[in-house]
PyMOL Python script that loads the backbone (N, CA, C, O; Angstrom):
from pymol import cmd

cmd.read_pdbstr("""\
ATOM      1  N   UNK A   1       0.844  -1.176   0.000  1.00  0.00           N
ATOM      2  CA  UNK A   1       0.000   0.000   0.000  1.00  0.00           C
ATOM      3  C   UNK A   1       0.894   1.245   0.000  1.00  0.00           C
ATOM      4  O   UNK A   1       1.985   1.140   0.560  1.00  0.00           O
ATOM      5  N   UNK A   2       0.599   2.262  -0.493  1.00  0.00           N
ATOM      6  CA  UNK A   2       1.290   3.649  -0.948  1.00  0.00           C
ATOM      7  C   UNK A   2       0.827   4.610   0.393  1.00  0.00           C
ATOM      8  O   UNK A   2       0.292   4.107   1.381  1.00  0.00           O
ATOM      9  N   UNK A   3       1.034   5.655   0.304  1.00  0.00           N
ATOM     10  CA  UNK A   3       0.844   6.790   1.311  1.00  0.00           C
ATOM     11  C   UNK A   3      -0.150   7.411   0.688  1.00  0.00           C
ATOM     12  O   UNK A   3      -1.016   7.912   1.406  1.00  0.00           O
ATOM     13  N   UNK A   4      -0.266   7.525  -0.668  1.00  0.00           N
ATOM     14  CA  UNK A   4      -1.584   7.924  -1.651  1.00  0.00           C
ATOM     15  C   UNK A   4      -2.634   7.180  -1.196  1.00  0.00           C
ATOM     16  O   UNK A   4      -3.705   7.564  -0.725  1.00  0.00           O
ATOM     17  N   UNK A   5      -2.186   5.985  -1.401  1.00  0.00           N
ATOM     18  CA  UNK A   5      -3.866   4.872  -0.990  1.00  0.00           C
ATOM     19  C   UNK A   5      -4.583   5.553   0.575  1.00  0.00           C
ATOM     20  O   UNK A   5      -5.750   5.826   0.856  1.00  0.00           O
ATOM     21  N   UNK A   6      -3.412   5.654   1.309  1.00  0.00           N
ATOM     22  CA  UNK A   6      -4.010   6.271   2.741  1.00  0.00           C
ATOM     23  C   UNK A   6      -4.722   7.286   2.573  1.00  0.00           C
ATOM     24  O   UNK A   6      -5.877   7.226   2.992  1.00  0.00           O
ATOM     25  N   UNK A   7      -4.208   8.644   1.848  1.00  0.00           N
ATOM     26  CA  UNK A   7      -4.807   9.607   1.788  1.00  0.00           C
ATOM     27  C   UNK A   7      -5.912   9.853   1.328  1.00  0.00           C
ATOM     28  O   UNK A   7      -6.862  10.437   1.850  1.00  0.00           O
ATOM     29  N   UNK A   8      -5.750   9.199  -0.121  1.00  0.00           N
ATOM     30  CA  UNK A   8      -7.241   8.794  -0.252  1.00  0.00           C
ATOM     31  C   UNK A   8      -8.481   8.139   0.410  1.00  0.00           C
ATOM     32  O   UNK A   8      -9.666   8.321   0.132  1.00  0.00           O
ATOM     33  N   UNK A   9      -7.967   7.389   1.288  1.00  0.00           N
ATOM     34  CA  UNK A   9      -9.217   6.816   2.151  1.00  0.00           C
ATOM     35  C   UNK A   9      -8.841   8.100   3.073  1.00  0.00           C
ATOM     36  O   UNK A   9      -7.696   7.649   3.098  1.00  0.00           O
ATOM     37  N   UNK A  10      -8.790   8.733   3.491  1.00  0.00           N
ATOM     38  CA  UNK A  10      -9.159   9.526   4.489  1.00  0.00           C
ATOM     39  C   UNK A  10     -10.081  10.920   3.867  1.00  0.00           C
ATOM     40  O   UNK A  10     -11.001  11.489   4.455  1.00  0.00           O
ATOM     41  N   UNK A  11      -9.468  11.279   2.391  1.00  0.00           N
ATOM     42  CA  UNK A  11     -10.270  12.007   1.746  1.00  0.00           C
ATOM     43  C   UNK A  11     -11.250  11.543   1.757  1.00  0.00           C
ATOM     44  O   UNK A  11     -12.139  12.325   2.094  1.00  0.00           O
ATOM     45  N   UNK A  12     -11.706  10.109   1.432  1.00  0.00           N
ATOM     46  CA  UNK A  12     -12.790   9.593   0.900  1.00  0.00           C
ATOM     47  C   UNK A  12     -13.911  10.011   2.554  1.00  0.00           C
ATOM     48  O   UNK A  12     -14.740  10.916   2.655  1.00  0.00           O
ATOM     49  N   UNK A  13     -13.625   9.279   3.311  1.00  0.00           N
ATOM     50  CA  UNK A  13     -14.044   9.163   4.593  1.00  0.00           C
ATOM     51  C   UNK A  13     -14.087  10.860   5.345  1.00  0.00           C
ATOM     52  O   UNK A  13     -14.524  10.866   6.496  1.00  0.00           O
ATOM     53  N   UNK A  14     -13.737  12.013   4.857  1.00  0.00           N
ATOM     54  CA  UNK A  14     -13.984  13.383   5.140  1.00  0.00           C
ATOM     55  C   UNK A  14     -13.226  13.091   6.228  1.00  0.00           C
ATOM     56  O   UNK A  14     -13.812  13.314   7.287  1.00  0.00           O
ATOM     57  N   UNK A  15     -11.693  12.506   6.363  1.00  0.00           N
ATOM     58  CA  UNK A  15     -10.946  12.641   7.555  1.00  0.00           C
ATOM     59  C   UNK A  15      -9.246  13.464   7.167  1.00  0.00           C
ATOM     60  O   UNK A  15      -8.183  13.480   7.788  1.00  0.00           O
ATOM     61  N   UNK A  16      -9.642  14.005   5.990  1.00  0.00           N
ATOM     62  CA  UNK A  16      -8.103  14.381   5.299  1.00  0.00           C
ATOM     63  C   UNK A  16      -7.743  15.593   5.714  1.00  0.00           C
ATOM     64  O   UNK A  16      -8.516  16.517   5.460  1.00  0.00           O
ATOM     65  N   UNK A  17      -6.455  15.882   6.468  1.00  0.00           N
ATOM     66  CA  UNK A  17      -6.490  17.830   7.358  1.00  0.00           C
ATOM     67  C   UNK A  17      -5.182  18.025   6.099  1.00  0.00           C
ATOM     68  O   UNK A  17      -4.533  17.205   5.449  1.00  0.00           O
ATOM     69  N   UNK A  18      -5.192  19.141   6.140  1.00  0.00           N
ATOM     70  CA  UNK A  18      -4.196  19.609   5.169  1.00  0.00           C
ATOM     71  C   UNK A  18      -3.831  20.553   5.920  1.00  0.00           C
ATOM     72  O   UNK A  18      -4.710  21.406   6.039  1.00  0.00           O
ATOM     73  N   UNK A  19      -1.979  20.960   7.030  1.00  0.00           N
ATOM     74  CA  UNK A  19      -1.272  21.285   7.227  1.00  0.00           C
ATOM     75  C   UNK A  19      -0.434  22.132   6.475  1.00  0.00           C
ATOM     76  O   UNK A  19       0.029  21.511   5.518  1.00  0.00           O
ATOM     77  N   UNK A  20      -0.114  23.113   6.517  1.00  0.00           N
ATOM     78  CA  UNK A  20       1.196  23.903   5.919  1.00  0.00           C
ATOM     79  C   UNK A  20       1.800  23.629   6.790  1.00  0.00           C
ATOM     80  O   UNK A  20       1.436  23.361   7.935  1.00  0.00           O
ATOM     81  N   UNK A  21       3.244  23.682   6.148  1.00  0.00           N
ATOM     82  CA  UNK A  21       4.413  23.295   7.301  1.00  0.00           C
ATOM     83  C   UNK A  21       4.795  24.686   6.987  1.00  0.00           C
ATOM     84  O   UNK A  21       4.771  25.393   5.980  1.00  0.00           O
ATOM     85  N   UNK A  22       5.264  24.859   8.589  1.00  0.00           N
ATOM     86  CA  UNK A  22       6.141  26.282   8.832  1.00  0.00           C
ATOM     87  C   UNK A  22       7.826  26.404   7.944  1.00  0.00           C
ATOM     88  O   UNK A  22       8.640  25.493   7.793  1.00  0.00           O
ATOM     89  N   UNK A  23       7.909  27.562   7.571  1.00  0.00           N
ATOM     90  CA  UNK A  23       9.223  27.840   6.963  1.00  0.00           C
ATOM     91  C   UNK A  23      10.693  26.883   8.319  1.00  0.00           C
ATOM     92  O   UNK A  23      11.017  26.985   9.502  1.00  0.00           O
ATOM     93  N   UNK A  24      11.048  26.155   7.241  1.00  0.00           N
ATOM     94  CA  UNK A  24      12.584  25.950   8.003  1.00  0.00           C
ATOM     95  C   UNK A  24      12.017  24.136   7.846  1.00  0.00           C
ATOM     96  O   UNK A  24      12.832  23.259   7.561  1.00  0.00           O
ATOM     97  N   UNK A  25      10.535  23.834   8.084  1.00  0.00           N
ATOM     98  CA  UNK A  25      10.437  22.640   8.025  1.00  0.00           C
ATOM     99  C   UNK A  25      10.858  21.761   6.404  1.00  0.00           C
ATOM    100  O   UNK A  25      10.639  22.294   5.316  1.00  0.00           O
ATOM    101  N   UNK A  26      11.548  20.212   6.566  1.00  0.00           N
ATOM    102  CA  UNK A  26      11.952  19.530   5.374  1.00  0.00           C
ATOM    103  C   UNK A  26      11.374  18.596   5.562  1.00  0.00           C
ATOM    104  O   UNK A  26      11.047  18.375   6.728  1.00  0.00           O
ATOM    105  N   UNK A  27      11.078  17.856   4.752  1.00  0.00           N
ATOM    106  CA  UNK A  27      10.614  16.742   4.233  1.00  0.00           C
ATOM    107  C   UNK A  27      11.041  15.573   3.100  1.00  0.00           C
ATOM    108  O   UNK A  27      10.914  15.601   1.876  1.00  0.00           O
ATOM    109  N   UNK A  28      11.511  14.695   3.846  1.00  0.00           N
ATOM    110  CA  UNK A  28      12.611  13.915   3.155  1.00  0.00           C
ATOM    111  C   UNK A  28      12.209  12.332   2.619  1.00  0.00           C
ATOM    112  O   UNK A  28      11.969  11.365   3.343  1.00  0.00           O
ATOM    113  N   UNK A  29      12.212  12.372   1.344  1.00  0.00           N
ATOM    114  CA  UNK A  29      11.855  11.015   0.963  1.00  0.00           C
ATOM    115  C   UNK A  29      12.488  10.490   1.035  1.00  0.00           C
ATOM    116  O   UNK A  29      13.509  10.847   0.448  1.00  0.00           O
ATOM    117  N   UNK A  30      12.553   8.925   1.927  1.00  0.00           N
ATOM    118  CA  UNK A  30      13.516   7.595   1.734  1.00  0.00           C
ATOM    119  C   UNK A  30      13.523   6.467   1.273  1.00  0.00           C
ATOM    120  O   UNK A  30      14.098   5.475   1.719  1.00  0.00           O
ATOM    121  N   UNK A  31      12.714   6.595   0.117  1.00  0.00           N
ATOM    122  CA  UNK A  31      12.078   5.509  -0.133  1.00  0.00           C
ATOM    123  C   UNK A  31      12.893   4.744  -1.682  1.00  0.00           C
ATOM    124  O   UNK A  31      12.413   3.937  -2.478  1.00  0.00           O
ATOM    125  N   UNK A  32      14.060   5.299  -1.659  1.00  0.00           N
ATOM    126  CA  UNK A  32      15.027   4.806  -2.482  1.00  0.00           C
ATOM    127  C   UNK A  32      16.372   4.701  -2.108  1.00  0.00           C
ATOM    128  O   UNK A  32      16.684   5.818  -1.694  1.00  0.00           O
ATOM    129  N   UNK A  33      17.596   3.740  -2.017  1.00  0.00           N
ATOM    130  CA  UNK A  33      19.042   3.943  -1.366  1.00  0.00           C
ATOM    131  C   UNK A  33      19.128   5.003  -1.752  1.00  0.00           C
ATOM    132  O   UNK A  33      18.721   5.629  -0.773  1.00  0.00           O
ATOM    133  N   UNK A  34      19.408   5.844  -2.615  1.00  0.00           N
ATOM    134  CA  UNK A  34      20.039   6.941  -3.087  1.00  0.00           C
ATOM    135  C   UNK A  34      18.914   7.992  -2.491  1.00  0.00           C
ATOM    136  O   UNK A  34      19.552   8.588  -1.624  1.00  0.00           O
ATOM    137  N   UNK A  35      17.801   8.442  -2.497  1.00  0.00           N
ATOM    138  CA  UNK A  35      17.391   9.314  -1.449  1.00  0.00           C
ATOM    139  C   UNK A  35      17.347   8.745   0.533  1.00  0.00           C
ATOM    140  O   UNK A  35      17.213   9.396   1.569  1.00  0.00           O
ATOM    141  N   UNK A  36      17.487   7.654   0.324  1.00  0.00           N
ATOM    142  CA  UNK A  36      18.030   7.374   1.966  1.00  0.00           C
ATOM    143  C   UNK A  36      19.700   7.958   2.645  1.00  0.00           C
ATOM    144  O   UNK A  36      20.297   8.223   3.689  1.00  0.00           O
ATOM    145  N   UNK A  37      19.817   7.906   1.347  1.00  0.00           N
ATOM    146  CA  UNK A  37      21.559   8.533   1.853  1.00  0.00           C
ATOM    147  C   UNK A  37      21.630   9.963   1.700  1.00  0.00           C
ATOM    148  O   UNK A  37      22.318  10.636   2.468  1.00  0.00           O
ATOM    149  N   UNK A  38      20.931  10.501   0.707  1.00  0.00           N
ATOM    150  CA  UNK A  38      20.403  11.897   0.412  1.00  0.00           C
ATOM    151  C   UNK A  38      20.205  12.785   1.947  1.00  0.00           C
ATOM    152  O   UNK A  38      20.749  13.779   2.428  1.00  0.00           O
ATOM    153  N   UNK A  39      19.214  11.916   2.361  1.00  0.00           N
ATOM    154  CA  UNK A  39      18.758  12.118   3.874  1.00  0.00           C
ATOM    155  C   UNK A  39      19.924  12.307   4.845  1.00  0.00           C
ATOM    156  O   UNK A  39      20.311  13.290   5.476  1.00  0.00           O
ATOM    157  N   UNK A  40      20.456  10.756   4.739  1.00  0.00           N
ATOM    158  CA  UNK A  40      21.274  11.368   5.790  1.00  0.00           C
ATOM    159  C   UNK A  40      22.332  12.003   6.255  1.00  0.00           C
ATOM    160  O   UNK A  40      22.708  12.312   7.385  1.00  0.00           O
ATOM    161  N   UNK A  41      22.918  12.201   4.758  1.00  0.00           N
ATOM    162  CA  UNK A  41      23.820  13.609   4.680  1.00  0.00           C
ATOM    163  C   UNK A  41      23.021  14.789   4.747  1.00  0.00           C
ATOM    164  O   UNK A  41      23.856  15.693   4.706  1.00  0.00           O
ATOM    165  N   UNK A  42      22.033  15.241   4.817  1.00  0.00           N
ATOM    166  CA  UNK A  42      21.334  16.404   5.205  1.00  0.00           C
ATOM    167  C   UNK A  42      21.418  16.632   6.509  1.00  0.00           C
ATOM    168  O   UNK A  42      21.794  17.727   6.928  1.00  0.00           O
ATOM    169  N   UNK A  43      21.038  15.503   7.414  1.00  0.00           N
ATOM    170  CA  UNK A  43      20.847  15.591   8.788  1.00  0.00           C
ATOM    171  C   UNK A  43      22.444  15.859   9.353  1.00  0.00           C
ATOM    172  O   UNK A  43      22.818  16.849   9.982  1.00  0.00           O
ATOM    173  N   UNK A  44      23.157  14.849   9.000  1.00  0.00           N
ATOM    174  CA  UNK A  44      24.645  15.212   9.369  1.00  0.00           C
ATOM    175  C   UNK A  44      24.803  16.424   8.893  1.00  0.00           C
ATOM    176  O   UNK A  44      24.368  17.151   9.786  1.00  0.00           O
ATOM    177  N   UNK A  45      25.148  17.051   8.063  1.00  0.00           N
ATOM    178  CA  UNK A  45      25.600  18.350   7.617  1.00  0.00           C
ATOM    179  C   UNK A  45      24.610  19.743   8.548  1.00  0.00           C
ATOM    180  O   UNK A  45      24.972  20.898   8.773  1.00  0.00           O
ATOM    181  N   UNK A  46      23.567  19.191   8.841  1.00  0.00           N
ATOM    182  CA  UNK A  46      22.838  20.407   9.774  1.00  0.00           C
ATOM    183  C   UNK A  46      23.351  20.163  11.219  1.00  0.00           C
ATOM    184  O   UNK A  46      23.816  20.914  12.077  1.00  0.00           O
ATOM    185  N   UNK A  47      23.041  18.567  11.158  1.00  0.00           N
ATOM    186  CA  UNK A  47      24.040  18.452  13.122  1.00  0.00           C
ATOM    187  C   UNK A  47      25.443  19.039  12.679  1.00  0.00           C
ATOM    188  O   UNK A  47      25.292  20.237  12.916  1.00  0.00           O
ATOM    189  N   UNK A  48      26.548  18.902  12.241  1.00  0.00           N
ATOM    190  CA  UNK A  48      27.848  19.440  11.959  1.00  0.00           C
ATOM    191  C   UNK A  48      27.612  21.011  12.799  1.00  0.00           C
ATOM    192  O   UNK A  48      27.974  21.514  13.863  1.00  0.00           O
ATOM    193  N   UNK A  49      26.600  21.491  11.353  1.00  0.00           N
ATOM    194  CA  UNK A  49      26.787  23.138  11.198  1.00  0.00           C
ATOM    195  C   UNK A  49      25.861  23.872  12.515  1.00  0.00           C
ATOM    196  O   UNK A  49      25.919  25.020  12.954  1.00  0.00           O
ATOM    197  N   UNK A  50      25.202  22.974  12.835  1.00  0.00           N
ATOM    198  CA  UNK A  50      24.045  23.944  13.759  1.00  0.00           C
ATOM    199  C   UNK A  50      24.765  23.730  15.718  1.00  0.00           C
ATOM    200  O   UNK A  50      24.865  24.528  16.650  1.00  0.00           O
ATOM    201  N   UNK A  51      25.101  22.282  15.563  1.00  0.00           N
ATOM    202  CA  UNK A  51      25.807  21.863  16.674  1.00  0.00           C
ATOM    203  C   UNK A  51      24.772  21.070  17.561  1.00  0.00           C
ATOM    204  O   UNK A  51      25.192  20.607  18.621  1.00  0.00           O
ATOM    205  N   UNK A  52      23.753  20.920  17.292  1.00  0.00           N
ATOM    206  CA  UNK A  52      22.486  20.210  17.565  1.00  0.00           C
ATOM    207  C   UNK A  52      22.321  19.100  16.914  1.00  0.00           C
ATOM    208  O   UNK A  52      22.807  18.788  15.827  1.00  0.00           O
ATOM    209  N   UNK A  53      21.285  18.210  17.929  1.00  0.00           N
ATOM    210  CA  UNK A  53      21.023  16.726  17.194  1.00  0.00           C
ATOM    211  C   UNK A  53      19.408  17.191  16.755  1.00  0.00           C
ATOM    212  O   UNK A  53      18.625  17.962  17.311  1.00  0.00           O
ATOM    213  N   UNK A  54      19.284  16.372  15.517  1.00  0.00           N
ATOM    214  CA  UNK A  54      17.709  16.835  14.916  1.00  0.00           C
ATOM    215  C   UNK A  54      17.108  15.323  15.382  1.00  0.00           C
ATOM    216  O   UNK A  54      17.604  14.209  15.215  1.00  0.00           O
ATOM    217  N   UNK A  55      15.867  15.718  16.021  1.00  0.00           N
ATOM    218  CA  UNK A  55      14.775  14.739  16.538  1.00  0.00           C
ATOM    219  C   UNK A  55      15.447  13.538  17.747  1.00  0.00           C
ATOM    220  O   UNK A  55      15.334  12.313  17.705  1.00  0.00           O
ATOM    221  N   UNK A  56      16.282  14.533  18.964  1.00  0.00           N
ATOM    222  CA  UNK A  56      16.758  14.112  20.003  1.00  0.00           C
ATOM    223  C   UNK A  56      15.633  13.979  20.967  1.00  0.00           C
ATOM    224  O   UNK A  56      15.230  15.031  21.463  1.00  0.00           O
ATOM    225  N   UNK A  57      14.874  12.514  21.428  1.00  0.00           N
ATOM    226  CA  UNK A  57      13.305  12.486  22.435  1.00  0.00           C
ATOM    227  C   UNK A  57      14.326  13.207  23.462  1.00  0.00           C
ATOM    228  O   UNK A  57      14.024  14.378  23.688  1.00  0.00           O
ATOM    229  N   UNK A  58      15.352  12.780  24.052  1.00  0.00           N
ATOM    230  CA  UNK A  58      15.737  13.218  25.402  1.00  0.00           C
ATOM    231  C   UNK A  58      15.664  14.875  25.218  1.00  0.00           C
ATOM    232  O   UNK A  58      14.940  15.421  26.050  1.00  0.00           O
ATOM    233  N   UNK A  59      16.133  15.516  24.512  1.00  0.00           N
ATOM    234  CA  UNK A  59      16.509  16.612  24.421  1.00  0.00           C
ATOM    235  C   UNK A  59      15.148  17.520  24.454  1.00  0.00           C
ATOM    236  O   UNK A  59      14.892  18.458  25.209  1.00  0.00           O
ATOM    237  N   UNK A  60      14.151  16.814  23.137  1.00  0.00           N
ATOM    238  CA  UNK A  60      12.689  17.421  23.992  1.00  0.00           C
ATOM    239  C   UNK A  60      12.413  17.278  25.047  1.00  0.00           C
ATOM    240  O   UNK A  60      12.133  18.260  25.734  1.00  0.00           O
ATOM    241  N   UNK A  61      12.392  16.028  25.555  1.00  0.00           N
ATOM    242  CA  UNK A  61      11.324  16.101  26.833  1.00  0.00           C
ATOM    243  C   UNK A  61      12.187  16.708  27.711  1.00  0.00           C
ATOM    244  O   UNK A  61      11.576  17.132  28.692  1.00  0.00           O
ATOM    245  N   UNK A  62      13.767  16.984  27.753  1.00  0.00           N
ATOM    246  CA  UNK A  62      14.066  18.046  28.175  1.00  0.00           C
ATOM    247  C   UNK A  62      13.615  19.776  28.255  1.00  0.00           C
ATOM    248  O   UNK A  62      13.811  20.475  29.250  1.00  0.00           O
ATOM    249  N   UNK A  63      13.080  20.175  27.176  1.00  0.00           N
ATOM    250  CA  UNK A  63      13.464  21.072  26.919  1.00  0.00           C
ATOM    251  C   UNK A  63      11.995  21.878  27.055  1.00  0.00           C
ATOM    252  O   UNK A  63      11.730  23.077  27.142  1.00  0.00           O
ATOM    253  N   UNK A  64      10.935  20.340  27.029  1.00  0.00           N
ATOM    254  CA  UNK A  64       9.474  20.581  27.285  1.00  0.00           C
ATOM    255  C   UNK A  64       9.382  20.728  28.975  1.00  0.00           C
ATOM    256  O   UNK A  64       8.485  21.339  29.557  1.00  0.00           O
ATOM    257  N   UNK A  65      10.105  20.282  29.390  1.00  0.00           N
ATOM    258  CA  UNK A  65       9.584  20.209  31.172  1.00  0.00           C
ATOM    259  C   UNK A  65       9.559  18.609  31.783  1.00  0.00           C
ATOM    260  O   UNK A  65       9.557  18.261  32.964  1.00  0.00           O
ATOM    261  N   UNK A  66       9.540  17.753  30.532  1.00  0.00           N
ATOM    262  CA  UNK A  66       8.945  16.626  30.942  1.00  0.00           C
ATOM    263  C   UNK A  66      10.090  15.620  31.662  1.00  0.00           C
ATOM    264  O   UNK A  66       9.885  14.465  32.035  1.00  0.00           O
ATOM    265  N   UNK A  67      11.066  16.205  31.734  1.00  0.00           N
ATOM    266  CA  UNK A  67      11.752  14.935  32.061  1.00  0.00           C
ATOM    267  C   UNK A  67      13.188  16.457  32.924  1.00  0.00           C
ATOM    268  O   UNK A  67      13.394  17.538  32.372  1.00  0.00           O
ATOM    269  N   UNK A  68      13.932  15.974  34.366  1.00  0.00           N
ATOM    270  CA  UNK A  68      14.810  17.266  34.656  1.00  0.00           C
ATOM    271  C   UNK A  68      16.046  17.104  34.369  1.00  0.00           C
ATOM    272  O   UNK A  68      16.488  15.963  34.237  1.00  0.00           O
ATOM    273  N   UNK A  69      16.943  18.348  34.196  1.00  0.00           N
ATOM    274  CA  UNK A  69      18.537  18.231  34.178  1.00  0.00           C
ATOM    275  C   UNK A  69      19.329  16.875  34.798  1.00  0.00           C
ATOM    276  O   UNK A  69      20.389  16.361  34.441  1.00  0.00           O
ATOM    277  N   UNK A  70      18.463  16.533  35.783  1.00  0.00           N
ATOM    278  CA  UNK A  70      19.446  15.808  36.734  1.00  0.00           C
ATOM    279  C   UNK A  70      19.100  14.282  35.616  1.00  0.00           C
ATOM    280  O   UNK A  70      20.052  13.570  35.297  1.00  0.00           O
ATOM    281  N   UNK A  71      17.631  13.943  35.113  1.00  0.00           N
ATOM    282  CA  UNK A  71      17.355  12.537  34.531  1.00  0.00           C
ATOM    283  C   UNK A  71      18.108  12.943  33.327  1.00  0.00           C
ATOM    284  O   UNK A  71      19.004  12.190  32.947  1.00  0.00           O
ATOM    285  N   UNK A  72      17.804  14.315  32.504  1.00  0.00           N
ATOM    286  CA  UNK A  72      18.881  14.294  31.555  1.00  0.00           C
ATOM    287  C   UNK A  72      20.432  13.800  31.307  1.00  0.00           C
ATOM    288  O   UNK A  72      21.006  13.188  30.406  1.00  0.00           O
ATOM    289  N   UNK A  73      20.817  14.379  32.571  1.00  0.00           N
ATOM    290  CA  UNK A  73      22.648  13.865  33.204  1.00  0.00           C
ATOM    291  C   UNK A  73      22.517  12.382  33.195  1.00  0.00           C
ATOM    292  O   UNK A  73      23.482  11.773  32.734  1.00  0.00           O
ATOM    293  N   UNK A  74      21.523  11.704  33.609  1.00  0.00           N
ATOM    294  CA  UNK A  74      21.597  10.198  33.669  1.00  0.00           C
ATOM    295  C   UNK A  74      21.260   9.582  32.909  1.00  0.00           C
ATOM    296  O   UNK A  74      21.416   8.366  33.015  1.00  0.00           O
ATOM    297  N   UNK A  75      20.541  10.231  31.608  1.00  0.00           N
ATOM    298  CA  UNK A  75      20.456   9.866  30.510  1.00  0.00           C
ATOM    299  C   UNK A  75      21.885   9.395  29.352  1.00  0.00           C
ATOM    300  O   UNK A  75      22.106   8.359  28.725  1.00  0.00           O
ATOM    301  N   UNK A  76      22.568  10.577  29.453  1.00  0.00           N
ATOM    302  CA  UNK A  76      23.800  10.908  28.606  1.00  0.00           C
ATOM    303  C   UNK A  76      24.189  10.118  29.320  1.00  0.00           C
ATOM    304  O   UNK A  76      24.092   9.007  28.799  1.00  0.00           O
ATOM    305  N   UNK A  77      24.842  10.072  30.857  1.00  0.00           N
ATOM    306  CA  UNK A  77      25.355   8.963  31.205  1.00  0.00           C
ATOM    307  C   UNK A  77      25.371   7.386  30.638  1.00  0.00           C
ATOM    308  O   UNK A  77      26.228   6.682  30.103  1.00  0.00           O
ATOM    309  N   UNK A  78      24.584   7.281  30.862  1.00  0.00           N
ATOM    310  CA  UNK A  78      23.590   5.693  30.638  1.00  0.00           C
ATOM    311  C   UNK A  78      24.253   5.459  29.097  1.00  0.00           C
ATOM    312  O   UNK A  78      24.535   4.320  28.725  1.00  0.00           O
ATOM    313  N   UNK A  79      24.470   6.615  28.256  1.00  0.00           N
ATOM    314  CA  UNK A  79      24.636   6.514  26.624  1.00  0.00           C
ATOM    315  C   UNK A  79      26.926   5.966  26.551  1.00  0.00           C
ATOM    316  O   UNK A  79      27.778   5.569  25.756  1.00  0.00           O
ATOM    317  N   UNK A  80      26.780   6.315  27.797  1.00  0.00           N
ATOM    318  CA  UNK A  80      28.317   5.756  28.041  1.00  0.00           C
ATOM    319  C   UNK A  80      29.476   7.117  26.921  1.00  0.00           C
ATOM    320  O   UNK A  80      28.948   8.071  26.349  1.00  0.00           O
ATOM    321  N   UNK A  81      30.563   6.919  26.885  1.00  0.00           N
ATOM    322  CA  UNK A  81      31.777   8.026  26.325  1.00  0.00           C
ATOM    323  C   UNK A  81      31.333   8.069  24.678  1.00  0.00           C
ATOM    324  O   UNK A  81      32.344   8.191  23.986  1.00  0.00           O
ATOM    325  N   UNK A  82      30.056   7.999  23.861  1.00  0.00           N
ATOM    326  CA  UNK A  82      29.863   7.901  22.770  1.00  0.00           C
ATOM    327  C   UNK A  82      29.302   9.687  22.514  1.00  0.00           C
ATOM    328  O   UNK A  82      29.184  10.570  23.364  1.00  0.00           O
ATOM    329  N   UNK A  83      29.140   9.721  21.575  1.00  0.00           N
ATOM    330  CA  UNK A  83      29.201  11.054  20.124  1.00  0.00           C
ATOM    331  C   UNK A  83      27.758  11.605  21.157  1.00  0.00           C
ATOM    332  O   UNK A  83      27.883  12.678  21.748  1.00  0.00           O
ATOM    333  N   UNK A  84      26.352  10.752  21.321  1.00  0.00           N
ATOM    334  CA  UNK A  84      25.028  10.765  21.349  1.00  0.00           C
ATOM    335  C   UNK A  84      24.840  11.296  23.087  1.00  0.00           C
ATOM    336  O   UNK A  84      24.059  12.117  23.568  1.00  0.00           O
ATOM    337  N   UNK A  85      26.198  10.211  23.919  1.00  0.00           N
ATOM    338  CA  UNK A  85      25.807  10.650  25.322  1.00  0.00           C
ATOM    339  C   UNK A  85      26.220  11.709  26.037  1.00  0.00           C
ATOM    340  O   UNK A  85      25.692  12.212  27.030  1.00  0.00           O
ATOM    341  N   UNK A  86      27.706  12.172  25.171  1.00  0.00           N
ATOM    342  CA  UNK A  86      28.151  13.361  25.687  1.00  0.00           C
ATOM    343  C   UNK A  86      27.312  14.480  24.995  1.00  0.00           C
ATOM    344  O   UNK A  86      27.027  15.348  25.820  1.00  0.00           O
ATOM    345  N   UNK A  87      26.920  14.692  23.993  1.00  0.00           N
ATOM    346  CA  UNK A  87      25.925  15.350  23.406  1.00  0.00           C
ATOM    347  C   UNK A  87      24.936  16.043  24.345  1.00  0.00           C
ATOM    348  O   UNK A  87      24.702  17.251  24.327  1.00  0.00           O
ATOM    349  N   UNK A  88      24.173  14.816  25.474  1.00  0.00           N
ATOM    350  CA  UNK A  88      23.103  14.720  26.220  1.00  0.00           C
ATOM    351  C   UNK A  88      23.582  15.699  27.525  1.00  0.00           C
ATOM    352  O   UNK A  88      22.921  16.643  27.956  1.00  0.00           O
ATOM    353  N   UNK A  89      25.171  15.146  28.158  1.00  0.00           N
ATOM    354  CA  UNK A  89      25.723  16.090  28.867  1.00  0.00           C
ATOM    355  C   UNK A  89      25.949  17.568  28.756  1.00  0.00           C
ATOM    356  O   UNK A  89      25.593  18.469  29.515  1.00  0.00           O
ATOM    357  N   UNK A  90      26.879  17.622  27.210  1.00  0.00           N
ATOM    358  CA  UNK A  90      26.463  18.856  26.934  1.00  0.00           C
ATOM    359  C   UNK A  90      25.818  20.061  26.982  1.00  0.00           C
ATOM    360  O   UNK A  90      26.303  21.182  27.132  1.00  0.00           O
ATOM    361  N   UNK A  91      24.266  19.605  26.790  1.00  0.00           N
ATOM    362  CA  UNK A  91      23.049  20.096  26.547  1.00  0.00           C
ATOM    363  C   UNK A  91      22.917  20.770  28.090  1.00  0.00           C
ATOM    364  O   UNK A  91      22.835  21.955  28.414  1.00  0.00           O
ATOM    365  N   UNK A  92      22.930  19.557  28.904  1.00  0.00           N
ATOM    366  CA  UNK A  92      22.681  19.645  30.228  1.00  0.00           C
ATOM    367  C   UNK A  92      23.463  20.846  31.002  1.00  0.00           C
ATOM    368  O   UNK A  92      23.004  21.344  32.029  1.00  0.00           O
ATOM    369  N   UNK A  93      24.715  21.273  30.397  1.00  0.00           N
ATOM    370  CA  UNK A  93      25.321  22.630  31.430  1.00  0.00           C
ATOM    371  C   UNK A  93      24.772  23.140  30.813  1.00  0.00           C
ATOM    372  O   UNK A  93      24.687  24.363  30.927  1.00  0.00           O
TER     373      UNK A  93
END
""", "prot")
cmd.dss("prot")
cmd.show_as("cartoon", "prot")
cmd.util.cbc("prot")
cmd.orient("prot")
């Protein structure tokens, strides 16, 4: 089944919302090796340049309230001397 077939049953069924995405938002097809890798040199090259991880849960529910500095610290911890856990520390000072 396609992502079309979905949409269409939801058109069909008067359940279809149509969203604008805000400026800055991307949208990335992966549905071929060569746009899967497309992808993820995008994401690397924005983590590189921005210094941020894109679609980090810890880092939201940090950043929402939902989770505190201190579970954050034990988060990154927990991720051990890797790229992802010091990242988490980071964030945290």
């Amino acid at each position: 089944m396609e992502i079309t077939s979905i949409l269409d049953m939801y058109r069909t069924e008067e359940n279809l919302n149509l969203e604008v995405l805000p400026r800055g938002t991307v949208w990335l097809d992966c549905g071929t090796v060569a746009s899967l890798n497309d992808a993820s040199n995008y994401i690397r090259v924005i983590e590189e340049r921005q210094g941020f991880k894109v679609g980090c849960i810890e880092e939201i529910a940090w950043r929402k309230g939902w989770i505190s500095t201190d579970q954050l610290i034990a988060l990154g911890k927990n991720f051990g001397p890797n790229e992802y856990g010091r990242y988490l520390l980071r964030i945290a000072r």
